[in-house]
C-alpha positions as CSV (number, residue, x, y, z in Angstrom):
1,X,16.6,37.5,-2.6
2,X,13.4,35.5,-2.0
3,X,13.6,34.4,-6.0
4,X,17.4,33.3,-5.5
5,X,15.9,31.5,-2.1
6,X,13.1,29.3,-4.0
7,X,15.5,28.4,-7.0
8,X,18.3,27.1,-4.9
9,X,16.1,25.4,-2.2
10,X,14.9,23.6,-5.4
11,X,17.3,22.9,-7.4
12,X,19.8,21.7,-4.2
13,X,16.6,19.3,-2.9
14,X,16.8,17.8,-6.6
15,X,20.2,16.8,-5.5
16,X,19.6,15.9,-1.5
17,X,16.4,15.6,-1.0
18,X,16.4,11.7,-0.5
19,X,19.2,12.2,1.9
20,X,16.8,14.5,3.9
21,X,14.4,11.7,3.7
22,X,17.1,9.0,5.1
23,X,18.6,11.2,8.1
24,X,14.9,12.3,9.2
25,X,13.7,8.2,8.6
26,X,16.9,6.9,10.8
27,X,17.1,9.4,13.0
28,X,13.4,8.6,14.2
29,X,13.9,4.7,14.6
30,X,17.0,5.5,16.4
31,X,15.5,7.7,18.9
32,X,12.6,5.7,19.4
33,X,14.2,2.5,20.1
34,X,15.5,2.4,23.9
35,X,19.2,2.6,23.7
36,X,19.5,-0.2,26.4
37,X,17.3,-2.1,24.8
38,X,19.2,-1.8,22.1
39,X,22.5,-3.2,23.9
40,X,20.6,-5.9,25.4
41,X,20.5,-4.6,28.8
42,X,16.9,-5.4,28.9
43,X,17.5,-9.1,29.0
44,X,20.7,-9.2,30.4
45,X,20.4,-10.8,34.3
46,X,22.2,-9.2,37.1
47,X,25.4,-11.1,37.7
48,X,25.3,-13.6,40.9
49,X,26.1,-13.0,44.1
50,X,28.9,-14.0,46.2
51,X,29.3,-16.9,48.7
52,X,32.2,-15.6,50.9
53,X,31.4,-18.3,53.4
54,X,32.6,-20.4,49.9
55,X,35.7,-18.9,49.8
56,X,38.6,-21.3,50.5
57,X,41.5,-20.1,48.8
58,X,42.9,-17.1,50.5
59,X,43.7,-13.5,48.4
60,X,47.4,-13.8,49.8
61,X,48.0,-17.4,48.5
62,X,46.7,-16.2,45.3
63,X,49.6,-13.0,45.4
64,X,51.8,-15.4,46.1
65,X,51.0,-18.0,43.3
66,X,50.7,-14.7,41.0
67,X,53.3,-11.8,42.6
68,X,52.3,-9.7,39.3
69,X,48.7,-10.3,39.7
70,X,46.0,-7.2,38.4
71,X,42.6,-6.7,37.5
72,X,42.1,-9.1,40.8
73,X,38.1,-9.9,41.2
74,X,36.1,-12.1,42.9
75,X,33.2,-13.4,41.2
76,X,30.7,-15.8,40.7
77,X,30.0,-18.3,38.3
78,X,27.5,-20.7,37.6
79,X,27.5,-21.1,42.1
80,X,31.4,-21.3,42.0
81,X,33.3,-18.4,43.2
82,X,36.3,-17.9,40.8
83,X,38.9,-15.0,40.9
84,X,39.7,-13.2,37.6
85,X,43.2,-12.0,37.1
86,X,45.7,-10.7,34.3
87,X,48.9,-11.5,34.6
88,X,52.5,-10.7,32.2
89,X,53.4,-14.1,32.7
90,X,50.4,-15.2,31.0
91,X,50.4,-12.7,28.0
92,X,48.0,-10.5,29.9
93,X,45.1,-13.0,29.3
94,X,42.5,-13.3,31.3
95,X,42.8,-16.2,33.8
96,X,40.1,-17.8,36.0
97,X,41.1,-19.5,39.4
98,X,39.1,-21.7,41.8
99,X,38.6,-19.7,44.9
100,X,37.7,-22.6,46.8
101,X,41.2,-25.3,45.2
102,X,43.0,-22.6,44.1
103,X,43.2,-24.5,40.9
104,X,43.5,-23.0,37.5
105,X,41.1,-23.3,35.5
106,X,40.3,-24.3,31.8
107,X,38.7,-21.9,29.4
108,X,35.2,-21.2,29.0
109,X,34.6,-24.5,27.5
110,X,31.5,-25.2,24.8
111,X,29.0,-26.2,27.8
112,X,30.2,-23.6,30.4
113,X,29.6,-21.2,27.6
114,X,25.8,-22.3,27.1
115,X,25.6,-22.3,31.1
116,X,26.8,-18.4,31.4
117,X,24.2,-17.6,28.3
118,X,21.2,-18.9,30.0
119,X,21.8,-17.7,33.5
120,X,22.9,-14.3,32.3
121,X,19.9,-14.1,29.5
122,X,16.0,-14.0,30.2
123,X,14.2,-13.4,26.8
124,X,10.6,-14.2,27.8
125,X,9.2,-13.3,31.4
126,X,7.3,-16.1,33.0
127,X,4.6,-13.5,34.4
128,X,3.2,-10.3,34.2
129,X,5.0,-9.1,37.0
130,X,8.2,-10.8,36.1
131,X,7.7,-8.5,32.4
132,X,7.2,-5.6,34.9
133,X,10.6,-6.2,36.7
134,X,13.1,-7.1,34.2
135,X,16.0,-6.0,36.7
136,X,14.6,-8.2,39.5
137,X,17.3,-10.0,41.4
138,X,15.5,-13.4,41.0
139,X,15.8,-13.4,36.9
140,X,19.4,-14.1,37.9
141,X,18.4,-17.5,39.3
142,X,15.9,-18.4,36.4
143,X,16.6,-21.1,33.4
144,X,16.1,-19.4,30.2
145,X,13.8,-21.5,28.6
146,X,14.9,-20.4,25.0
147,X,16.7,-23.2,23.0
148,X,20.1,-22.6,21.9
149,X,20.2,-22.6,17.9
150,X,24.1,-22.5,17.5
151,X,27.5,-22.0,19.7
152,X,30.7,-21.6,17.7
153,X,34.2,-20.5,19.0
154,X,35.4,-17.3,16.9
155,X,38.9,-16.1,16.6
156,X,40.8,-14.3,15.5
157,X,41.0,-16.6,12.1
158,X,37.1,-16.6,12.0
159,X,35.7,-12.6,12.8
160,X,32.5,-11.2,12.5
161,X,30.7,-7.9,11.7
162,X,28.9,-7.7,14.9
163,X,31.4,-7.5,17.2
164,X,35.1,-5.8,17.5
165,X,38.0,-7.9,16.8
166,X,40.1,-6.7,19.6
167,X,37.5,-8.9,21.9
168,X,37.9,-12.3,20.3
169,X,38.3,-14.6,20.7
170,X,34.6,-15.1,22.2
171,X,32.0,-17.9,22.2
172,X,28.9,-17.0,20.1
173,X,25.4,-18.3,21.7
174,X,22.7,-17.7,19.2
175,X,19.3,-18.3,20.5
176,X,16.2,-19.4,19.1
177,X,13.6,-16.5,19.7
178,X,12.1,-14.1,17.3
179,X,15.1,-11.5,17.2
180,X,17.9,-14.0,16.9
181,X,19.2,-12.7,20.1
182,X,22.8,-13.5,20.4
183,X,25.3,-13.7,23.1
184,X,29.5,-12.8,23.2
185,X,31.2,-14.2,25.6
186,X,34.9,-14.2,26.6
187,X,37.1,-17.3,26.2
188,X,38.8,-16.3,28.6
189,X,36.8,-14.7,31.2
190,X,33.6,-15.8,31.2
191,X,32.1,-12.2,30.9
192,X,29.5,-11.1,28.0
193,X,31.1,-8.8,25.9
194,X,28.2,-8.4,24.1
195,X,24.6,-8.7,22.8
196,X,23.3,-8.5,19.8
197,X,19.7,-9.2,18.0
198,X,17.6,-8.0,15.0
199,X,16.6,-4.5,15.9
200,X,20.1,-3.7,17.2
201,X,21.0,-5.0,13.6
202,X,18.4,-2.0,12.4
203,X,20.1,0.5,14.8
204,X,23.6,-0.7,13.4
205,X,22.1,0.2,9.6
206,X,20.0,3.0,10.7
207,X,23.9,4.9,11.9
208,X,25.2,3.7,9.1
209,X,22.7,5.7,6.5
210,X,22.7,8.5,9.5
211,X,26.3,9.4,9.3
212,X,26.6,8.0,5.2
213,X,29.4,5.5,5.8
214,X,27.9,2.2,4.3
215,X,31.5,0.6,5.2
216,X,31.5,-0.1,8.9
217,X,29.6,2.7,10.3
218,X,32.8,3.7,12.5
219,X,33.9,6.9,10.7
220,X,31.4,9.6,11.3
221,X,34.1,12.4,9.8
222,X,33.9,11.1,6.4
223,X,33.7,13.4,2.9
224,X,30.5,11.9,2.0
225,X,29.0,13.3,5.2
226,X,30.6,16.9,4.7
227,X,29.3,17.5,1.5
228,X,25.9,16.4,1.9
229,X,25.9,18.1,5.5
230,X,26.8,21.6,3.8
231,X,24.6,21.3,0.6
232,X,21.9,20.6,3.3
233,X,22.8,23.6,5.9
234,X,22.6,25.9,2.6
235,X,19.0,24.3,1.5
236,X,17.3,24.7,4.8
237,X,19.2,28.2,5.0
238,X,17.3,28.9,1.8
239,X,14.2,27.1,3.1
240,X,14.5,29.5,6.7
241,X,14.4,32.3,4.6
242,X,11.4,31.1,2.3
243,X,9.4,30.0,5.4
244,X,9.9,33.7,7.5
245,X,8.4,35.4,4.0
246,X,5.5,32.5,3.8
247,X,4.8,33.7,7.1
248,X,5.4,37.5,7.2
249,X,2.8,37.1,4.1
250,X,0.5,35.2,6.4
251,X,0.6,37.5,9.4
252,X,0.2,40.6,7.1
253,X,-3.2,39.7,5.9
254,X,-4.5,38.9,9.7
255,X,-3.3,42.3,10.9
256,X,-5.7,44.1,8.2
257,X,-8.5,41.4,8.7
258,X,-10.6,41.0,11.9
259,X,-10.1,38.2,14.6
260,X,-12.2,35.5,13.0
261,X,-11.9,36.5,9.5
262,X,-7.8,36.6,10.2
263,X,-8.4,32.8,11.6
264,X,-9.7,31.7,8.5
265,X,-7.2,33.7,6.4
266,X,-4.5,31.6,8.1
267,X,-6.0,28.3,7.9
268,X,-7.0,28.8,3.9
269,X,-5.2,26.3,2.1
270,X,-4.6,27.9,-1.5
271,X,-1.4,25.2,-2.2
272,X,-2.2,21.9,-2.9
273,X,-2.6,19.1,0.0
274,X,1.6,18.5,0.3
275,X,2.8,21.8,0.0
276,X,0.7,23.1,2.2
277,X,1.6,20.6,4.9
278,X,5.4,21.1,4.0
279,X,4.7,24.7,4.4
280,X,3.4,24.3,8.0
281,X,5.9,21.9,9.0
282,X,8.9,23.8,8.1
283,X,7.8,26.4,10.3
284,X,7.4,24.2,12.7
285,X,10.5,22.4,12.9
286,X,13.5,24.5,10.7
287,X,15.6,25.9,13.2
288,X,15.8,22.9,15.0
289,X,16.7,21.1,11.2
290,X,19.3,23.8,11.0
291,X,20.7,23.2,14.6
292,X,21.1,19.2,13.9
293,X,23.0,19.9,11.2
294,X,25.4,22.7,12.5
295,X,25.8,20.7,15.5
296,X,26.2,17.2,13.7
297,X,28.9,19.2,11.7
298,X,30.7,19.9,14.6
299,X,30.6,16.8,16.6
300,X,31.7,14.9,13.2
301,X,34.9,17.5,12.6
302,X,35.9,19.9,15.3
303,X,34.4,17.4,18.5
304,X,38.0,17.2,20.5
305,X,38.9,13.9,22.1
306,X,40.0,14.1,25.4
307,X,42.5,11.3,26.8
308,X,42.1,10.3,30.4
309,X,44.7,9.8,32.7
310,X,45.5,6.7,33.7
311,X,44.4,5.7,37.4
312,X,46.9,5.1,39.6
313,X,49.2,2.2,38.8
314,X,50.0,-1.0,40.8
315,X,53.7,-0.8,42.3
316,X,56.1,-2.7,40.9
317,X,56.3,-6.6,42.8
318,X,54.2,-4.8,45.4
319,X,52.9,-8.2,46.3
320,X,56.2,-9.7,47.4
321,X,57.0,-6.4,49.0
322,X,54.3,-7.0,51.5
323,X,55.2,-7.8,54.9
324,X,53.6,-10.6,56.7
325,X,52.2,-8.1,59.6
326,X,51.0,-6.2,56.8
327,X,49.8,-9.2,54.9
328,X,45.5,-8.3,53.1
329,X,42.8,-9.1,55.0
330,X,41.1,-12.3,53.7
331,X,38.3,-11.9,51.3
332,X,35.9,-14.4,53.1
333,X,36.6,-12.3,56.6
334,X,35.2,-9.4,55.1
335,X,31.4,-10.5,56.2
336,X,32.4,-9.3,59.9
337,X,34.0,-5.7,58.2
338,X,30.6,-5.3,56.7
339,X,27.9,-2.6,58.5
340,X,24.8,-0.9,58.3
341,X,23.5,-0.9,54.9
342,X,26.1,-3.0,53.4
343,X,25.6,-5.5,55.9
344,X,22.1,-5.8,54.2
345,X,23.1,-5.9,51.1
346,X,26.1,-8.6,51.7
347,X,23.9,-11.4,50.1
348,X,23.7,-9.9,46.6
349,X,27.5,-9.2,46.9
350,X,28.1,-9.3,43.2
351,X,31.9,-8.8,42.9
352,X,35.3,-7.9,45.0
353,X,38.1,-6.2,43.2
354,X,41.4,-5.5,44.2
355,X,42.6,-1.9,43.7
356,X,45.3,0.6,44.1
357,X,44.2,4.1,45.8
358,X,46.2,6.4,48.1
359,X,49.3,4.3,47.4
360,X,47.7,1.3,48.8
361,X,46.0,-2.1,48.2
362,X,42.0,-1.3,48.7
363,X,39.2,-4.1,47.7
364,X,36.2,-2.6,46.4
365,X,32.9,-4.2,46.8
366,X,29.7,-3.8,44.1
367,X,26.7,-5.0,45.4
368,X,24.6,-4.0,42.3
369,X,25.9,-2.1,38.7
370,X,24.6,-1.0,35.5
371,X,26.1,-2.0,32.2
372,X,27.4,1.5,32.7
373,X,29.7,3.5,34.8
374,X,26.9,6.3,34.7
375,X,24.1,4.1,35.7
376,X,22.7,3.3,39.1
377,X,25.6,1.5,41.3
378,X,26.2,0.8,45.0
379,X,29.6,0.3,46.2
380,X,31.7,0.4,49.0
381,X,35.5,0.9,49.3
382,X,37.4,-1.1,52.0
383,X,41.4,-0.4,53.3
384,X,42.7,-4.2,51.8
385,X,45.0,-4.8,54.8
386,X,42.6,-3.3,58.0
387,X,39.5,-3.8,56.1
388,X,38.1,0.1,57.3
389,X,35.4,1.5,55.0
390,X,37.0,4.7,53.0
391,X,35.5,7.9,52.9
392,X,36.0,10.0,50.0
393,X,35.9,13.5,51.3
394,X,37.6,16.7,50.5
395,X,40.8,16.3,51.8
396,X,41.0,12.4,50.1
397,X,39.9,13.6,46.3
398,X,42.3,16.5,46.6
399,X,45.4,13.4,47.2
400,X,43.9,11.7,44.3
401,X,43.9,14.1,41.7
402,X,47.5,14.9,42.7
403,X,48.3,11.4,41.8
404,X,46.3,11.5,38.7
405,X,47.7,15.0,37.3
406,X,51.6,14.3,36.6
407,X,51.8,18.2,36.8
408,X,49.9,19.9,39.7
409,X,48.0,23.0,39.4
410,X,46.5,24.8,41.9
411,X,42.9,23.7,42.6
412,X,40.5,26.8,42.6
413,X,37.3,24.8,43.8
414,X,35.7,21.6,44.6
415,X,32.4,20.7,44.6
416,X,30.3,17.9,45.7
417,X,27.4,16.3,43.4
418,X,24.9,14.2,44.3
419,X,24.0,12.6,41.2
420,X,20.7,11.0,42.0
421,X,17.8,13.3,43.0
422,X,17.9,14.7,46.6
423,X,14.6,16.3,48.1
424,X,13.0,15.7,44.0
425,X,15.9,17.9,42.6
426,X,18.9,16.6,40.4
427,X,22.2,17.6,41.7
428,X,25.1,16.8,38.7
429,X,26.7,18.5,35.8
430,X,27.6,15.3,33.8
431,X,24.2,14.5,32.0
432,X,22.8,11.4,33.1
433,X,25.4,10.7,35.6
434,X,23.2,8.8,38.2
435,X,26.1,8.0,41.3
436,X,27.3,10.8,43.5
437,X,30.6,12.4,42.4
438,X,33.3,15.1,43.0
439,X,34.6,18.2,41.0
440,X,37.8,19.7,41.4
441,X,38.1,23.1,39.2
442,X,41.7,23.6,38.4
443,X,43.1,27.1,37.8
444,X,44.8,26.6,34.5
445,X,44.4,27.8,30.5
446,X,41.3,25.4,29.7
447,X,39.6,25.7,33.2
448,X,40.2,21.9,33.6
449,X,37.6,20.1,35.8
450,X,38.5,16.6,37.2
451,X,35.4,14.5,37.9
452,X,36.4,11.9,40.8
453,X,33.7,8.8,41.3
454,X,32.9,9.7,45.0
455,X,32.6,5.2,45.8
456,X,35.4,4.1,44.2
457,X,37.9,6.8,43.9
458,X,38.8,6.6,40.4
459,X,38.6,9.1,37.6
460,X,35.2,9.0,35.6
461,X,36.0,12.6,33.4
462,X,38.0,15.4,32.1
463,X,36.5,18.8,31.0
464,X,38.1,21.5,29.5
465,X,36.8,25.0,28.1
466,X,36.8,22.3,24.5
467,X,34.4,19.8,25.5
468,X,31.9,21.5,27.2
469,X,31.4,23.0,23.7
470,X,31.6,19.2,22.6
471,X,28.8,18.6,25.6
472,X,26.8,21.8,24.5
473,X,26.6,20.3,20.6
474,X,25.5,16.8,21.6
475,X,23.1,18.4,24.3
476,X,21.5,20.4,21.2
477,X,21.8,17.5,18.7
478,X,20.2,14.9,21.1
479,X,17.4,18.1,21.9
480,X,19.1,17.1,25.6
481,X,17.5,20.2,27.5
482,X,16.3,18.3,31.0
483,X,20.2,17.4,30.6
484,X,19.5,13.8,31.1
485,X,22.2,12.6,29.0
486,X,19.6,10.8,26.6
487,X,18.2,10.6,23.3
488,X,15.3,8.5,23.7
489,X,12.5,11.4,25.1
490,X,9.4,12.7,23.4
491,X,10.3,16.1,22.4
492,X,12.9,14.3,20.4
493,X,10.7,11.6,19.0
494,X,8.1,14.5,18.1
495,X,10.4,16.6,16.0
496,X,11.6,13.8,14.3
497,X,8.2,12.4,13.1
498,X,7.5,16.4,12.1
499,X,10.7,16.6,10.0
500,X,10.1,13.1,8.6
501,X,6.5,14.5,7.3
502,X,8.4,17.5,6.2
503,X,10.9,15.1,4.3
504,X,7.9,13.1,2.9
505,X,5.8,16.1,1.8
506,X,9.4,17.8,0.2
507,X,10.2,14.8,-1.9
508,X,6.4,14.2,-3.2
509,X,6.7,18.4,-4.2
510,X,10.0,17.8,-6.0
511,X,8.6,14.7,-7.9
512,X,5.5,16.6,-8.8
513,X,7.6,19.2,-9.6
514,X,9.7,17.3,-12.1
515,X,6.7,15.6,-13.8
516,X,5.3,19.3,-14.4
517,X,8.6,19.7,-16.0
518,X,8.8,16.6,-18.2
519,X,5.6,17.2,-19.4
520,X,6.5,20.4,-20.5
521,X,9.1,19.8,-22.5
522,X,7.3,17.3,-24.2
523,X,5.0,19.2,-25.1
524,X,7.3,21.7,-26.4
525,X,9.0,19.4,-28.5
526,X,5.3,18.3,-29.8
527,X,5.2,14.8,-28.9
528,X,2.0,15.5,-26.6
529,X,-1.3,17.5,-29.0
């Protein structure tokens, strides 16, 4: 067995071995290189805040100018306060109106576009402590001192690799720093889509090597994959079974040997400098080889995609349905609604949006937000029409998921999270979910848990018996174990620079090993005396 071991670990390296070397050398950039950084969150400014004392133009005349209004938001741009809507008469495109005039406004324009890139972008901190607070609320307010290289309008006529073609058409701000950082940003809306630079460029090459899809790096269930993938799982089985021996041989000889002469016994190198560091290595970092590449197997073939249901939808003409006693509470009166902590927090007000929950209009307010729905938020949900802060409790999530579930099943238990540490201990079971959260357990086949966003009431997850064997893969892939819902961590980074060295050392052992061979059929076919 250990014969038929060595000759197909060989022989099958002959044939994958570089591919080793690729996965181990793009999987250590990628998880060494801060995923945020990587979408630009690191220079991306906090959106700025609201002037409600600005705000002319009433929600209500708005409704009424727009009856099939959604997606309603207050926002501000460049110190104007502007609602964002979508409406069918206007083909679902994004529209931006004056909250002060009520006028319509014109598209992102060439120069609004440069205006929204250098508020929204710092690329160079003024200060040490300005580097050592890149999510201070002041960068909002800052000038980026970059110069602007190019601006061009893309559409859908004119696409580019970077970014998805469903989002054009967007204005793309290329700045002149180091990285070529550049900026997306909605014709319509104002909003940066996205951001892209050199080293997300890397990352973007790095996947693509990763997952062996030189194409567009968006099919990670490809055949190319599979068939390296398996060739690999049946080399590093081969390998696992050529490392326990190397070792049951080592530990054998210490057991007859005394202490110190056993120490040396292990440490005596007898291979030469590359296979004995590949030896040592492997042992060190096999099984884990072997779990990335049973899990990566799984996530790329059998990983089930779950479909969430929709939140609850808008009424039909709900807007001309309301009565005049029962008319929303104007936006700019909401200062006086506003108490306790939120009354603090009212001057970094960064957006209002109109929703639907509990079969009514509700405005939720965001005073601060990641770039992510799992990240760090505050918000607080108001009653549109009496303007009376909601609590999410028991009772309320229970009504919401009746809404969301078309068919009702019984609801065996739910369970408050926390999400951010209380008293130094994490309290969640979505990894890296950072804002507090409900779970409803319902009694059906797949032991379906609902996960309910305990500030704004809508529906941030669906579980079933399926994809927490999904969650357990990528938790074992990503070496997840502190369940932080991250790939960027040492122990991570650690065993990826081991089974890089293991890569290295294998492919300098087949070379060798192939030169051995050359040279001896040469001299068997007597060209070498």
């Amino acid at each position: 067995m250990l014969k038929l071991a060595r000759k197909y670990h060989k022989w099958l390296m002959y044939f994958i071995g570089i591919q080793f070397l690729i996965w181990s050398l793009s999987g250590l950039y990628m998880v060494s290189q801060d995923i945020h950084g990587i979408h630009g969150e690191s220079v991306l400014n906090k959106a700025s805040a609201i002037d409600l004392d600005k705000v002319r133009f009433s929600i209500n005349e708005l409704l009424q100018r727009y009856p099939d209004a959604k997606n309603v938001q207050l926002q501000a741009y460049a110190n104007r306060q502007v609602y964002r809507l979508q409406s069918d008469q206007h083909d679902n495109k994004w529209l931006l109106i004056d909250a002060v005039s009520g006028d319509l406004l014109n598209t992102i324009d060439r120069q609004m576009a440069i205006d929204i890139a250098k508020r929204r972008i710092t690329l160079a901190a003024n200060d040490a402590n300005d580097a050592n607070t890149a999510n201070n609320a002041n960068k909002a307010n800052k000038a980026n001192n970059s110069n602007i290289a190019s601006i061009e309008l893309l559409s859908a006529q004119h696409p580019v690799e970077e970014i998805s073609p469903r989002k054009l058409p967007v204005w793309q701000v290329q700045f002149d720093d180091g990285l070529a950082t550049t900026v997306y940003i909605d014709h319509f809306s104002g909003e940066v889509v996205n951001i892209r630079h050199h080293l997300w460029r890397i990352f973007d090459w790095m996947w693509r090597l990763h997952i062996v899809d030189y194409d567009d790096g968006a099919d990670i269930n490809n055949p190319y994959l599979w068939g390296l993938s398996i060739l690999a799982l049946l080399a590093t089985l081969a390998g696992l079974i050529l490392t326990i021996k190397w070792l049951a041989n080592k530990f054998s000889r210490i057991t007859t040997l005394s202490s110190a002469d056993g120490t040396k016994q292990l440490l005596r190198v007898r291979s030469k400098w590359y296979q004995a560091i590949h030896k040592l290595v492997s042992a060190l970092v096999v099984i884990q080889f072997l779990l990335w590449l049973i899990s990566g197997l799984y996530l790329a073939g059998f990983s089930e995609k779950v479909v969430l249901p929709k939140q609850p939808q808008w009424p039909q003409n709900w807007a001309n349905s309301l009565a005049n006693t029962s008319r929303l509470l104007d936006i700019a009166m909401l200062r006086s609604k506003l108490s306790g902590q939120a009354a603090n927090d009212q001057i970094a007000l960064q957006s209002v949006e109109l929703i639907w929950r509990f079969d009514a209009p509700h405005y939720l307010l965001t005073f601060y937000r990641g770039a992510h729905q799992y990240q760090p938020r505050k918000q607080l949900l108001l009653h549109a029409q009496t303007g009376q802060p909601v609590v999410l409790d028991k009772a309320s999530v229970v009504n919401l998921a009746a809404a969301l579930n078309p068919q009702p099943q019984h609801i065996s238990d739910t369970k408050y999270f926390y999400g951010m540490p209380k008293d130094g201990v994490f309290s969640r079971d979505i990894a890296g979910f950072s804002n507090p959260y409900w779970r409803l357990s319902l009694a059906d086949a797949q032991q379906t848990y609902l996960y309910i966003d305990a500030q704004h009431g809508g529906l941030i997850d669906v579980s079933t018996t399926n994809t927490r064997i999904d969650d357990l893969m990528l938790k074992l892939h990503f070496m997840d174990y502190a369940n932080n819902g991250s790939f960027n961590h040492w122990l991570i980074i650690c065993f990826s620079l081991l089974s890089l060295l293991m890569s290295i050392t294998g492919v300098i052992w087949l070379l060798k090993s192939l030169q051995r061979k050359r040279l001896t059929i040469r001299k068997a076919g007597g060209f070498v005396s």
